[in-house]
C-alpha positions as CSV (number, residue, x, y, z in Angstrom):
1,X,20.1,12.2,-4.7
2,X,19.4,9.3,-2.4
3,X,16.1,7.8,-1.7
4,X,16.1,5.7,1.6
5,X,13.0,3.1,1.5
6,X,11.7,1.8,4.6
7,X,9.9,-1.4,4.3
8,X,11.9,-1.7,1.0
9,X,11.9,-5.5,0.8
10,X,8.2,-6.2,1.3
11,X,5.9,-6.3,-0.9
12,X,4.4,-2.7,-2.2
13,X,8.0,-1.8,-0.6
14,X,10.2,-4.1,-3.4
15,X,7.7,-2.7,-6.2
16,X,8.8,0.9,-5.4
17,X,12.3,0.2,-5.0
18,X,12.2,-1.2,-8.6
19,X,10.4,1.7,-10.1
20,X,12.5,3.9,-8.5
21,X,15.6,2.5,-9.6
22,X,14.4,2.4,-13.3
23,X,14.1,5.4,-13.2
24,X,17.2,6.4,-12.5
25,X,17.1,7.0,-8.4
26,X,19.4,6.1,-6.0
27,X,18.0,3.8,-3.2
28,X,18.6,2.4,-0.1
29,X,16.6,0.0,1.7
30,X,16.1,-0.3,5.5
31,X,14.0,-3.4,6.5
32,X,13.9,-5.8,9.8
33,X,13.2,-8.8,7.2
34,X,10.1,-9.4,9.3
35,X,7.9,-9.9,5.8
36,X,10.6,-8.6,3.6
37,X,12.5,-10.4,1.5
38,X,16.1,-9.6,-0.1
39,X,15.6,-11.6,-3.0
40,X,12.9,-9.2,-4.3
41,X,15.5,-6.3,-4.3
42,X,17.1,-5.2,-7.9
43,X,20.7,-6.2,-8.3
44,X,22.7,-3.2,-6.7
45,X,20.4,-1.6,-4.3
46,X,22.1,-1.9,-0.7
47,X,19.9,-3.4,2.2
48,X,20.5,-1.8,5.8
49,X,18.9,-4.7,8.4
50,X,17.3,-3.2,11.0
51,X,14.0,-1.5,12.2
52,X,12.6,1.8,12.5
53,X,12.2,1.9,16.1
54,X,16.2,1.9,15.7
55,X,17.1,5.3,16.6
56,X,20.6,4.6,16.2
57,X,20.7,2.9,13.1
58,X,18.0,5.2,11.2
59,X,21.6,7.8,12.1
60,X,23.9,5.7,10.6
61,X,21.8,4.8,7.2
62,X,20.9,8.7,6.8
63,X,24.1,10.0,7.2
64,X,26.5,7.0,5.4
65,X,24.3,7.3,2.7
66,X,23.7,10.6,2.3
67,X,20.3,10.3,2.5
68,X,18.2,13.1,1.0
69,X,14.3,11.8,0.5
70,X,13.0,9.0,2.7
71,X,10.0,7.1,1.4
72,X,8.3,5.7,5.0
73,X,6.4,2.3,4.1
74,X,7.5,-0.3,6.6
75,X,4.1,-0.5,9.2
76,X,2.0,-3.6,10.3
77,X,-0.7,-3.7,8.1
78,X,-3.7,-6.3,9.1
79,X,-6.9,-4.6,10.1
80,X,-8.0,-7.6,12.3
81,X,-5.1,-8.0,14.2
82,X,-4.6,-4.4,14.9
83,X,-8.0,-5.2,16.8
84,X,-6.6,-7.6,18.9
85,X,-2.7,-5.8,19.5
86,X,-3.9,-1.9,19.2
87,X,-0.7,-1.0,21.4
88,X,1.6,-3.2,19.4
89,X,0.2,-1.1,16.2
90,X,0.4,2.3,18.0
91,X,3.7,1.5,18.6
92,X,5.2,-0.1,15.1
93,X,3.0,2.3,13.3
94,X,2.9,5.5,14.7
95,X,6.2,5.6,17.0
96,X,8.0,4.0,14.2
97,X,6.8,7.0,12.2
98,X,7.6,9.4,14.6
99,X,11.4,7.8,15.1
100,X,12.2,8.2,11.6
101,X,10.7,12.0,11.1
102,X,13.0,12.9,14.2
103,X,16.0,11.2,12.8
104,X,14.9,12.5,9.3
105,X,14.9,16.0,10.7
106,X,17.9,16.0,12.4
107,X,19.6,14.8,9.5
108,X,18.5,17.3,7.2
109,X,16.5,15.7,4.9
110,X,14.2,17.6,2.9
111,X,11.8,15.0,1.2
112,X,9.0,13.0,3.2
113,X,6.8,10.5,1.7
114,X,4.5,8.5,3.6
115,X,2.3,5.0,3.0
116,X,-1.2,5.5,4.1
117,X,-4.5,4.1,3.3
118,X,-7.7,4.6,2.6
119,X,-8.9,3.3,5.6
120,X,-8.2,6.7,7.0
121,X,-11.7,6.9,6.0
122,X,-13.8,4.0,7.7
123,X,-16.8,3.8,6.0
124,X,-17.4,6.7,3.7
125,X,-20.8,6.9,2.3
126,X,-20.7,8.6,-1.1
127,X,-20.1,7.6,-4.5
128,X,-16.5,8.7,-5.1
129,X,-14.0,9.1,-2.1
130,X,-12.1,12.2,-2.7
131,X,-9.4,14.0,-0.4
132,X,-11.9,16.0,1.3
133,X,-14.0,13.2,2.7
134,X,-14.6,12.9,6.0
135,X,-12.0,10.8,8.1
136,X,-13.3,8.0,10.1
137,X,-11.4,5.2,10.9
138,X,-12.9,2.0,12.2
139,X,-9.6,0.0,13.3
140,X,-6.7,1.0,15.1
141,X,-4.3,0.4,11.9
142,X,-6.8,2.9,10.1
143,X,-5.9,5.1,13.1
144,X,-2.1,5.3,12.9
145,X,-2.5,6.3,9.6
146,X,-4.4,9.1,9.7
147,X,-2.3,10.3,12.9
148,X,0.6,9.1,10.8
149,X,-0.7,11.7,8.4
150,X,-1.3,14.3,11.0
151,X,2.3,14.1,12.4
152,X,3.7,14.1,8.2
153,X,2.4,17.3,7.9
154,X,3.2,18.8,11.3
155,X,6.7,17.8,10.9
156,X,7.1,19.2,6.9
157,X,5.6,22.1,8.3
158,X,8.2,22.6,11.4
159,X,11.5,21.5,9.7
160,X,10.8,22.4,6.3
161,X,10.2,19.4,4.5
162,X,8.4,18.8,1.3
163,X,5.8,16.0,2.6
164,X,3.3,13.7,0.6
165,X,0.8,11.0,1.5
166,X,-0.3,8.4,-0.5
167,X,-3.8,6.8,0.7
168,X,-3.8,3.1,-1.4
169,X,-7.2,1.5,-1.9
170,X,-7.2,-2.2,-2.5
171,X,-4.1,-3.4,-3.8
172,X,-3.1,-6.3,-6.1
173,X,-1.3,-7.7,-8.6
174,X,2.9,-7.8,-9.4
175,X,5.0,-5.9,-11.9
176,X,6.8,-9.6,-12.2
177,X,6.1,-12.6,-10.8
178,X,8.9,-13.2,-8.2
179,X,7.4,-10.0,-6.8
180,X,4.0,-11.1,-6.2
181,X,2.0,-10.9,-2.7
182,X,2.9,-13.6,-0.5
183,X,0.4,-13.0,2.2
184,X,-3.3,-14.3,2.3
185,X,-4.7,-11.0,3.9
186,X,-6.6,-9.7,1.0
187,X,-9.2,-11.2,-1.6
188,X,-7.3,-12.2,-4.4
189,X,-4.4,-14.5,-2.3
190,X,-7.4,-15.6,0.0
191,X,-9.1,-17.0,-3.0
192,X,-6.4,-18.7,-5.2
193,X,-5.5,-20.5,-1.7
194,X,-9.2,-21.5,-1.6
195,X,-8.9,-22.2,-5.5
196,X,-5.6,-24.2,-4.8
197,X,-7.4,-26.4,-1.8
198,X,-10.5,-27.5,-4.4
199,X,-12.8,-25.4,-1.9
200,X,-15.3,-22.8,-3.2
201,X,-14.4,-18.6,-2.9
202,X,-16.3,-17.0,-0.4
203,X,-18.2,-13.8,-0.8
204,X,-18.8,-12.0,2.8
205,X,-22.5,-11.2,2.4
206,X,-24.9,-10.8,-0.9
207,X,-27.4,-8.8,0.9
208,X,-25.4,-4.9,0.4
209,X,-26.9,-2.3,-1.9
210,X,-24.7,-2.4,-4.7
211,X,-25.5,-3.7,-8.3
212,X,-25.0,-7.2,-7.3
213,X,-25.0,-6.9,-4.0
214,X,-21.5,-7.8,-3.1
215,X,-19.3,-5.1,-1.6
216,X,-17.5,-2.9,-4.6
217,X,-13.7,-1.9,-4.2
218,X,-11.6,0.1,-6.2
219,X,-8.5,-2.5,-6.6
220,X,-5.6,-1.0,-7.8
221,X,-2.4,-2.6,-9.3
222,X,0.9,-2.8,-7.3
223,X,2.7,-1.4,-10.1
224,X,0.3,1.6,-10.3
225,X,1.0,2.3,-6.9
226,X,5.1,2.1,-7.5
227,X,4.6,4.8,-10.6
228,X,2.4,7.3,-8.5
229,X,5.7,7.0,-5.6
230,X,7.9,8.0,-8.9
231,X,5.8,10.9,-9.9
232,X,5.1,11.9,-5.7
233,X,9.0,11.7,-5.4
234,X,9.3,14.1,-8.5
235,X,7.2,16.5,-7.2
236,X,8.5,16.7,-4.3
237,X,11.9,17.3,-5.3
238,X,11.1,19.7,-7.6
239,X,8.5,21.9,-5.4
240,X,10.4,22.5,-1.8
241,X,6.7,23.6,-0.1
242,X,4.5,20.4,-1.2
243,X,2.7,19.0,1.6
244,X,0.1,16.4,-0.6
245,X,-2.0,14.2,0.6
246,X,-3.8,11.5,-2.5
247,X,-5.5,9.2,-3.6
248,X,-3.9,6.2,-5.3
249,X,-7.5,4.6,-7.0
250,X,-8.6,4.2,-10.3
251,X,-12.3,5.7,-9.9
252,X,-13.7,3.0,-11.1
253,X,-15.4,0.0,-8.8
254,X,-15.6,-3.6,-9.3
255,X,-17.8,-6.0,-7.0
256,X,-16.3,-8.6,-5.0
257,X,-18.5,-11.1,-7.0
258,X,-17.1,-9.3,-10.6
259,X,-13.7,-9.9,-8.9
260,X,-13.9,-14.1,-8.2
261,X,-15.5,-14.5,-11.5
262,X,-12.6,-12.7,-13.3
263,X,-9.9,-14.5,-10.7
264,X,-12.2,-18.2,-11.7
265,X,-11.4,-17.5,-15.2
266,X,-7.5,-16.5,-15.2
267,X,-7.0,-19.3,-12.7
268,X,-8.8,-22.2,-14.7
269,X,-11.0,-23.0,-11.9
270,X,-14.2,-22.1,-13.6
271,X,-16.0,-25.6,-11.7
272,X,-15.9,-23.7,-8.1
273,X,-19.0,-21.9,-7.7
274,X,-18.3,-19.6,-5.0
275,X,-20.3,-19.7,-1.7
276,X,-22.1,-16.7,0.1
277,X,-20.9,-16.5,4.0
278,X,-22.6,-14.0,6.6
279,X,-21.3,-10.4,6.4
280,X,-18.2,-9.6,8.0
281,X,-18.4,-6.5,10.6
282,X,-17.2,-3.5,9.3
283,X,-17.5,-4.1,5.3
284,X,-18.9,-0.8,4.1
285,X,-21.1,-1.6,0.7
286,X,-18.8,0.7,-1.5
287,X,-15.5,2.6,-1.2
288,X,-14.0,3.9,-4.5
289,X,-11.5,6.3,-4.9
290,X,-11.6,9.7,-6.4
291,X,-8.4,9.8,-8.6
292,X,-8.9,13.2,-10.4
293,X,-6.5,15.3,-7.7
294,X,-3.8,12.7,-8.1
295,X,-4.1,13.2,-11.5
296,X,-4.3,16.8,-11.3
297,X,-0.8,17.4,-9.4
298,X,1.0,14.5,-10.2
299,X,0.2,13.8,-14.3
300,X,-0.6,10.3,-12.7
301,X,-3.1,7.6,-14.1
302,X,-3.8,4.2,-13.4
303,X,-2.6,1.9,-16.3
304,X,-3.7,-1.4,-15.6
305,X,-6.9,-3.4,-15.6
306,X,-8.5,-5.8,-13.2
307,X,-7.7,-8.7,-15.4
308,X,-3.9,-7.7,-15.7
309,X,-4.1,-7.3,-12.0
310,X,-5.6,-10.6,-11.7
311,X,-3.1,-12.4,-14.2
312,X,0.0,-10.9,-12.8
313,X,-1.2,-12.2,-9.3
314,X,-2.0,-15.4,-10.3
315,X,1.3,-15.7,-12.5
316,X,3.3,-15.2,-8.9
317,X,1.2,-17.6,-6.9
318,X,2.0,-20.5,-9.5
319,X,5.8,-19.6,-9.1
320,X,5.4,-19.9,-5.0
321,X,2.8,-23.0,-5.5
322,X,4.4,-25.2,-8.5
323,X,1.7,-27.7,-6.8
């Protein structure tokens, strides 16, 4: 069968096409090449230019390629700026969703799988996240997930499909270095660029009740989340009724200060002591996933570390910075 990937060329995108295709999937990538690159697709795998808002072309891709499992990941993705353009999310986010279930639908396809987040859940306080934990967004990208979620499920529901959803927590790392993150949105980019500019990390607020007071994450590796899209695509060709909606954590937490210490040490810049800036609104003190249902209906686990995370990262930064 034939997987079509939105967002294919991007970055979690181009790590799921890969594991896809080693595993012996056919794929086909749709992408408006507005963060994607087509140098990070395998050798082989076509790339359809164009955007989900595309009525027309999402026709064309499903039906020249026989499409038979879409896996949705192409959305905007910055919790700040989803502040500032909520309508410009609503509509990339949720109306792009809602474009490709209709086409998908139409088309007959029978296989949904959908990108979402964990902040679907705002700021959750309890040790472990699990599935059942109360949804409270606190941006408008944390919004058109969970409605994106809502609408996945309707849809399966209505047309048949077998639907999953995939919340990430905080993700990092590359399965190679060419695929690596180029954006400086999350911690570990925002600090090699610090790192790289002889300026100190900074750690948003000391004051929280954790160990160590820094905020505590559950960072997970890129190539972590590409095997759990493997096993949710299995699934959901093999049980016609799935309607899922996981985790992708490892259960365990690591402090933002635990974090630039290890990212210090794998980068060599040991001599920048990181500074403490005010608290940034918003930061809840801890979110860690629960990762026992993941485990429990896909046969999924977590494989890497925070180190390997943190050395595959800082691998692909050196390849995009020679300097």
């Amino acid at each position: 069968m034939t997987w079509m990937i939105t967002g294919g060329a991007g970055y979690i995108g181009s790590h799921v096409v890969k594991a896809l295709v080693d595993a012996g999937e056919r794929v086909v990538v749709l992408d408006d090449l507005s963060t994607g690159d087509p140098a990070r697709l395998p050798s082989g795998v076509t790339l359809e230019r164009g955007t989900v808002l595309d009525r027309a072309v999402l026709d064309r891709v499903l039906r020249e390629h026989a499409v038979e499992g879409v896996v949705h990941i192409a959305a905007k993705k910055q919790v700040g700026e989803s502040v500032e353009r909520p309508l410009w999310y609503y509509r990339e986010n949720v109306e792009g969703l809602r474009t490709v279930l209709e086409a998908a639908a139409e088309a007959n396809v029978r296989r949904f799988l959908f990108s979402s987040s964990a902040a679907v859940y705002g700021m959750p306080d309890v040790d472990l996240v699990t599935e059942q934990t109360p949804c409270e967004p606190m941006s408008p990208y944390g919004e058109t997930k969970l409605a994106g979620e809502w609408l996945v499920n309707a849809v399966g529901k209505a047309h048949g499909m077998a639907t999953a959803c995939l919340r990430y927590f905080n993700v990092a790392g590359a399965a190679s270095p060419e695929l690596g993150d180029p954006g400086i949105f999350n911690l570990v980019p925002m600090v090699f660029q610090r790192l790289a500019e002889g300026k100190a990390p900074l750690i948003f607020g000391d004051d929280y009740p954790t160990p160590d007071g820094t905020c505590v994450r559950d960072y997970i590796h890129v190539a972590d989340i590409a095997s759990a899209h493997v096993a949710a695509a299995r699934r959901l060709t093999d049980d016609p009724k799935a309607a899922l909606v996981l985790n992708i954590g490892t259960g365990e937490g690591v402090s933002v200060a635990e974090m630039v210490s290890i990212i210090r040490e794998v980068s060599g810049h040991t001599d920048l002591e990181p500074e403490v800036a005010p608290r940034r609104p918003g930061d809840p003190a801890r979110v860690v996933a629960s990762a026992e249902s993941i485990g429990k209906e896909l046969d999924w686990t977590a494989r890497y570390d925070v180190r390997q995370m943190v050395t595959s990262a800082w691998e692909g930064w050196q390849l995009r910075h020679p300097a």
